[in-house]
C-alpha positions as CSV (number, residue, x, y, z in Angstrom):
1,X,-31.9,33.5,21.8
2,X,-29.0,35.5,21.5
3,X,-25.8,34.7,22.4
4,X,-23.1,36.8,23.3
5,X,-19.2,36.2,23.0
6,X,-17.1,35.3,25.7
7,X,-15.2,37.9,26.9
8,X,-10.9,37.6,27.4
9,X,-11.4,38.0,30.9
10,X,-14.1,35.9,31.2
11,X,-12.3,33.1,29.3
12,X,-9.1,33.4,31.1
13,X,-11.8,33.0,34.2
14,X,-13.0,29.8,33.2
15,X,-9.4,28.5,32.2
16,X,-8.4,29.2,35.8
17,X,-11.3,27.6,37.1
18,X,-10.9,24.3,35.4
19,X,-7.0,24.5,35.8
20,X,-7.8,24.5,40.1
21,X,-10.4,21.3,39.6
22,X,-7.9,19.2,37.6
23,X,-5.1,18.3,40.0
24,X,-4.3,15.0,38.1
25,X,-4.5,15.1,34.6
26,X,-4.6,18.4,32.7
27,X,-6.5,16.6,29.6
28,X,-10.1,18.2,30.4
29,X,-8.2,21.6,31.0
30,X,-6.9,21.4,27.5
31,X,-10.7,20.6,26.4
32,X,-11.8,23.0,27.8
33,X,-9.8,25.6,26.4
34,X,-10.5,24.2,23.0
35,X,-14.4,24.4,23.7
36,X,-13.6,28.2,24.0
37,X,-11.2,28.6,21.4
38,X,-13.7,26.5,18.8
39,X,-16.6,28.1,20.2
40,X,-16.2,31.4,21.8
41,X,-20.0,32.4,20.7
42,X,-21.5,29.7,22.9
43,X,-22.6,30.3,26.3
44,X,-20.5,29.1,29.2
45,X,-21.0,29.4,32.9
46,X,-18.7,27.8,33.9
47,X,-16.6,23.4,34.4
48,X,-17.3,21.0,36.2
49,X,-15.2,17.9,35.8
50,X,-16.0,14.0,37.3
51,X,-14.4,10.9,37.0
52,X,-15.4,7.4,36.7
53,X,-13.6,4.3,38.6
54,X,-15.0,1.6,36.6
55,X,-16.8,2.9,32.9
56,X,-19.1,1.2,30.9
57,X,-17.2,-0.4,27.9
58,X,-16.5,2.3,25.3
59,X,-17.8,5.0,27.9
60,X,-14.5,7.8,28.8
61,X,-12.9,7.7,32.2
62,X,-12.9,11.3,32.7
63,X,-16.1,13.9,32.0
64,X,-15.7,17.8,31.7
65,X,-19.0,19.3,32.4
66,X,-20.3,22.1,30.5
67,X,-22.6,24.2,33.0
68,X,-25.1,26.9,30.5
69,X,-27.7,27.5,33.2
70,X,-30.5,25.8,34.7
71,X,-32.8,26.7,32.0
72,X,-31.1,27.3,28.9
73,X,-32.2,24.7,26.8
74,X,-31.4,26.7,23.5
75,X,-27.8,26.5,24.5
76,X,-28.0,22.9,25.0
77,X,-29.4,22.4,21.1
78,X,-26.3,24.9,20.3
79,X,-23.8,23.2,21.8
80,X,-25.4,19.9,20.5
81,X,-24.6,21.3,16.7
82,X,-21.7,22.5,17.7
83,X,-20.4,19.2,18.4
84,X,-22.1,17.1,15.8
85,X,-24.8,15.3,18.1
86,X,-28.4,15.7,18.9
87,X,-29.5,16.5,22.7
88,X,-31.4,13.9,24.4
89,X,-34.9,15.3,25.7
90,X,-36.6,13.6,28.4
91,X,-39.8,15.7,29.7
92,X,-38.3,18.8,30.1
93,X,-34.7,17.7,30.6
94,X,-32.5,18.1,27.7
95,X,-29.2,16.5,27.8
96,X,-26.0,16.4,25.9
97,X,-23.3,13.6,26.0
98,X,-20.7,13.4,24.0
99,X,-16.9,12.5,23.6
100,X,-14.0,15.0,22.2
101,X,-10.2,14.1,22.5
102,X,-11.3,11.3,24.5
103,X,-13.1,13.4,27.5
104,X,-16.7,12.7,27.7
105,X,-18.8,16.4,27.3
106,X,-22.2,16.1,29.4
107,X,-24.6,19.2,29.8
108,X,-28.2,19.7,31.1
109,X,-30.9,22.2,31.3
110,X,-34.4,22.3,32.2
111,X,-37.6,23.7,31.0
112,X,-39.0,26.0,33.6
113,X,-42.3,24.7,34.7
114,X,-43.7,28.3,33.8
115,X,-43.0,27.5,30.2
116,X,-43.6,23.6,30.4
117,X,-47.4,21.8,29.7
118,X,-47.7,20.7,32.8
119,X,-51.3,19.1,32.1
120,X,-49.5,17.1,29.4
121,X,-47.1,15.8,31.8
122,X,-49.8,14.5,33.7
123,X,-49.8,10.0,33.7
124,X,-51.3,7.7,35.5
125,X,-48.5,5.8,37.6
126,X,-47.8,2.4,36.7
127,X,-45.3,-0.6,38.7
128,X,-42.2,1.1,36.8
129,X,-43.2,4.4,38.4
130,X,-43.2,3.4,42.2
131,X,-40.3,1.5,44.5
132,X,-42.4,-1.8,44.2
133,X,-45.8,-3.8,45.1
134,X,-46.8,-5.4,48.1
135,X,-50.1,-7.6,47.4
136,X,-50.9,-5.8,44.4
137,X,-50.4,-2.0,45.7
138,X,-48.1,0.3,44.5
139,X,-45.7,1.3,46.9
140,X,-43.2,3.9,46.8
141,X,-40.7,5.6,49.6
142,X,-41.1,9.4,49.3
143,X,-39.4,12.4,51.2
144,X,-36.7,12.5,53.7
145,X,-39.1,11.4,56.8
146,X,-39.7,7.8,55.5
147,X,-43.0,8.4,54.7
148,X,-44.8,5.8,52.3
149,X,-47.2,6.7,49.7
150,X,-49.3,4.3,48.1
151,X,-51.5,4.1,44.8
152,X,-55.6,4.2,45.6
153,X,-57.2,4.0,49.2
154,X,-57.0,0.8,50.4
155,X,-58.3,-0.4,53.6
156,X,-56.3,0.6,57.1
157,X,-54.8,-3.1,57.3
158,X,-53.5,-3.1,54.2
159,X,-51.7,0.2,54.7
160,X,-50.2,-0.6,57.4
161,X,-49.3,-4.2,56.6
162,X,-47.4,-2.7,53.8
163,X,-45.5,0.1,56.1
164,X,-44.8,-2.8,58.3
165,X,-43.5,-5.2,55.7
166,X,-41.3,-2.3,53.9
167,X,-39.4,-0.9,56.9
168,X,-38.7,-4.8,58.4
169,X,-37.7,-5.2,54.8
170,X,-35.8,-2.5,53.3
171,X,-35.1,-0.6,56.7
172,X,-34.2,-3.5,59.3
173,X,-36.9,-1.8,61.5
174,X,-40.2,-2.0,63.4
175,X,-42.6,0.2,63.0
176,X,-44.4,0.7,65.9
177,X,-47.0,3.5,67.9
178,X,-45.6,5.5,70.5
179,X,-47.4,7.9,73.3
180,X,-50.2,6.2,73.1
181,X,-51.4,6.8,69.0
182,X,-52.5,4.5,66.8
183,X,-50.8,4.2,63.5
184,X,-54.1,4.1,61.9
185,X,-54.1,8.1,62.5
186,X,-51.0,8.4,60.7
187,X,-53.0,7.3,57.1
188,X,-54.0,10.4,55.2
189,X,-56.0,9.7,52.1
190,X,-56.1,12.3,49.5
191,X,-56.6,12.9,45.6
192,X,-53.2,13.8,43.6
193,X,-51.9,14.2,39.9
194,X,-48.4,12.7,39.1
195,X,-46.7,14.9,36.8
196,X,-44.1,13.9,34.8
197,X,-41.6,17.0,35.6
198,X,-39.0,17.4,34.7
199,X,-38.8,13.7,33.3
200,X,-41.1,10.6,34.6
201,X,-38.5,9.2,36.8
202,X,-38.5,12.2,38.5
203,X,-42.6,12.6,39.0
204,X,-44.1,15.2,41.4
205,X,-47.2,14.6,43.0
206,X,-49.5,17.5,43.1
207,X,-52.8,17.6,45.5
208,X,-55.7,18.3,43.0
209,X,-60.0,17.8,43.8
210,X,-61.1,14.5,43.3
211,X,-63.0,15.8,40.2
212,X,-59.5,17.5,38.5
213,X,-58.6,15.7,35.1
214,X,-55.8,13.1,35.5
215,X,-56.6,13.1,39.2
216,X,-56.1,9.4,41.4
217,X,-56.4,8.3,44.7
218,X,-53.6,8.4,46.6
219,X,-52.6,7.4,50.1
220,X,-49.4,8.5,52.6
221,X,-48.6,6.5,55.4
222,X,-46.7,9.5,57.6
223,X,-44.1,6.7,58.9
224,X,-42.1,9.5,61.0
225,X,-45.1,9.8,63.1
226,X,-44.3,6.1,64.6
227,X,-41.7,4.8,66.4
228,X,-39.4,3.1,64.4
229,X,-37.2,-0.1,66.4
230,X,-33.9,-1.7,64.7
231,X,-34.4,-5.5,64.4
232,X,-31.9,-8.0,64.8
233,X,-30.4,-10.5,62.0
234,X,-31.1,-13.2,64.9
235,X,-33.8,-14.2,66.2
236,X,-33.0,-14.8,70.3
237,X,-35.6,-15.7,73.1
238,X,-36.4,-13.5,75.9
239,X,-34.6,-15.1,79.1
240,X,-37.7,-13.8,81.8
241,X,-40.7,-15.2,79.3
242,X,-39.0,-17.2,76.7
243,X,-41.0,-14.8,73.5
244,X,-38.8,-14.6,70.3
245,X,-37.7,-11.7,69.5
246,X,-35.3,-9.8,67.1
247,X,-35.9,-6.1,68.9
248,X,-32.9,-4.2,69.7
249,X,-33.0,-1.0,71.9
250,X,-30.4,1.4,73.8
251,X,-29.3,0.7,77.0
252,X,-30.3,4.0,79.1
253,X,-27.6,3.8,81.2
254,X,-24.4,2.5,79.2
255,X,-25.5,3.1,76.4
256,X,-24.5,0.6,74.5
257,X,-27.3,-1.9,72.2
258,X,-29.6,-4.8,73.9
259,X,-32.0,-7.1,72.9
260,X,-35.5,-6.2,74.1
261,X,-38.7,-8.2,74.5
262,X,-41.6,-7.6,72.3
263,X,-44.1,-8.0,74.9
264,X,-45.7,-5.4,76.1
265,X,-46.4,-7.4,79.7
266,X,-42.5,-8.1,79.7
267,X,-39.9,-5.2,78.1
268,X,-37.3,-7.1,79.6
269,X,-33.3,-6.4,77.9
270,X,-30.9,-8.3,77.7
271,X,-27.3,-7.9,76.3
272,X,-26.4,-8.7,72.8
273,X,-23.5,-11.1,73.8
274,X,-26.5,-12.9,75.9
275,X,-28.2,-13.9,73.0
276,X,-27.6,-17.0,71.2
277,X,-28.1,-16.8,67.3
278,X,-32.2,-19.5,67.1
279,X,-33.2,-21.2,64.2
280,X,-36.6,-19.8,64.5
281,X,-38.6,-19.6,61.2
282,X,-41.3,-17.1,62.7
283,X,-40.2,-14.0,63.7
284,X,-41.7,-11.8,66.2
C-alpha cells in the first residue's frame, strides 16, 4: 500500500506528543524521534508509552507504542522489516514486539472482518477455549451481565447446577429467583458458530441454523435475570430456627450488612457481629 512521508509538522506533532506522556524518563522520547528520523516513510499515528513494575527476565521496563491504525496490517510487516523482526500473526491480529536502545517497540493491527475468512475461523470449542468444566460441560462467563454460556443442551438441572456452583464459587453469591420466576425460564438453548476472530482467545459466537456448517449446540443461562445474594465466609445459624446459613442481605433501615435466613418460612436477620464463625461442613 502506499506510504506517504511524514510531514515536518506532523513529526514535530508526534515529538510533542510523546514529550507530554513521558514525565519521568525522556528515553522513549528519544526513540521515538529516532523511529522518525530512521524511518520517516513509515506510517505513524501516533505514541503510546507503558511501563512494567516487575518484567519478565530479559523483557524491557519501559514500552513505546507505535499506533499505525486499527487495520493497517501492511504497516505492521513494514515496520517489522524495518526493525529486523518478523510480526507475530495470530488469526487476524498481527503483532510486533521488539527492543531498540533498550525500549521495548510493540504494535498491532487487525484484519477487518470484511477482508478476513471468517468460515475458516470457524472451530469447534474445546476445554482450553471456555473458563472451565463442571461435570464434564464446558463453562464459560460471557458478557458484562454475568451470563453463563455453556457447550451442548444439557438438561435444566444441570444448567442450573452449574450457574449455582459458578457464582457460589467464583462470585461469593447465590443465585436465586425473584418475583415469582423460575430460573428454569432464564435457559435459552440455541445453535451458534465460534469463530476464531480476531484470534481464538478472543472467539465470537455467532447465532447460525442448526443445519449451518461448523454450527453447535449452545446454551446461555441469562444469570442477570435472577437475583444474585452475597454469601458469607462463615457459616452461622439462624437464632429464631437454628438453619445454617451463609446469606447476607442489607439492612432496610440502617443500612448496614446482616446475616439472613435461607428459609423461606423464616427470613429472619440478624447482625453480622451476632454471628459466631460454625464449623459446619454443609453449607446452606
Amino acid at each position: 500500500m502506499p506510504i506517504s512521508p511524514a510531514t515536518a509538522h506532523h513529526r514535530q506533532r508526534l515529538i510533542e506528543q510523546l514529550e507530554r506522556f513521558t514525565t519521568r524518563d525522556d528515553s522513549q522520547v528519544a526513540v521515538g524521534r529516532r523511529l522518525l528520523d530512521d524511518h520517516p516513510d513509515l506510517p505513524l499515528h501516533g505514541f503510546g508509552i507503558a511501563h512494567s513494575m516487575e518484567p519478565e527476565l530479559g523483557e524491557p521496563h519501559h514500552l513505546l507504542i507505535v499506533l499505525v491504525g486499527e487495520h493497517n496490517t501492511h504497516a505492521i510487516t513494514a515496520w517489522g522489516s524495518a526493525l529486523g523482526t518478523e510480526p507475530v500473526i495470530d488469526g487476524a491480529r498481527h503483532t510486533l514486539t521488539t527492543v531498540l536502545d533498550g525500549i521495548g517497540i510493540w504494535a498491532t493491527a487487525t484484519i477487518p472482518e470484511d477482508d478476513y475468512d471468517m468460515n475458516q475461523a470457524v472451530f469447534t470449542p474445546t476445554i482450553d477455549d471456555v473458563s472451565g468444566t463442571y461435570r464434564g460441560l464446558l463453562v464459560t462467563w460471557i458478557g458484562e451481565d454475568g451470563d453463563l454460556l455453556i457447550v451442548g443442551h444439557p438438561p435444566a438441572r444441570d444448567v442450573l447446577s452449574a450457574a449455582s456452583y459458578y457464582y457460589r464459587n467464583a462470585c461469593g453469591q447465590r443465585l436465586r429467583p425473584y418475583n415469582g420466576r423460575d430460573l428454569a425460564d432464564s435457559i435459552d438453548r440455541r445453535w451458534g458458530r465460534f469463530v476464531a476472530y480476531p484470534t481464538r482467545t478472543e472467539w465470537q459466537l455467532r447465532d447460525a441454523a442448526e443445519d449451518t456448517p461448523g454450527a453447535v449446540p449452545v446454551t446461555w443461562m441469562h444469570a442477570q435475570e435472577g437475583d444474585t445474594q452475597d454469601l458469607s465466609s462463615v457459616v452461622a445459624r439462624c437464632p429464631s430456627c437454628q438453619r445454617p446459613s451463609r446469606s447476607l442481605d442489607y439492612d432496610p433501615v440502617e443500612g448496614h450488612r446482616v446475616h439472613m435466613c435461607p428459609s423461606p418460612a423464616c427470613r429472619h436477620r440478624w447482625p453480622l457481629s451476632d454471628s459466631p464463625a460454625s464449623s459446619l461442613k454443609e453449607h446452606a
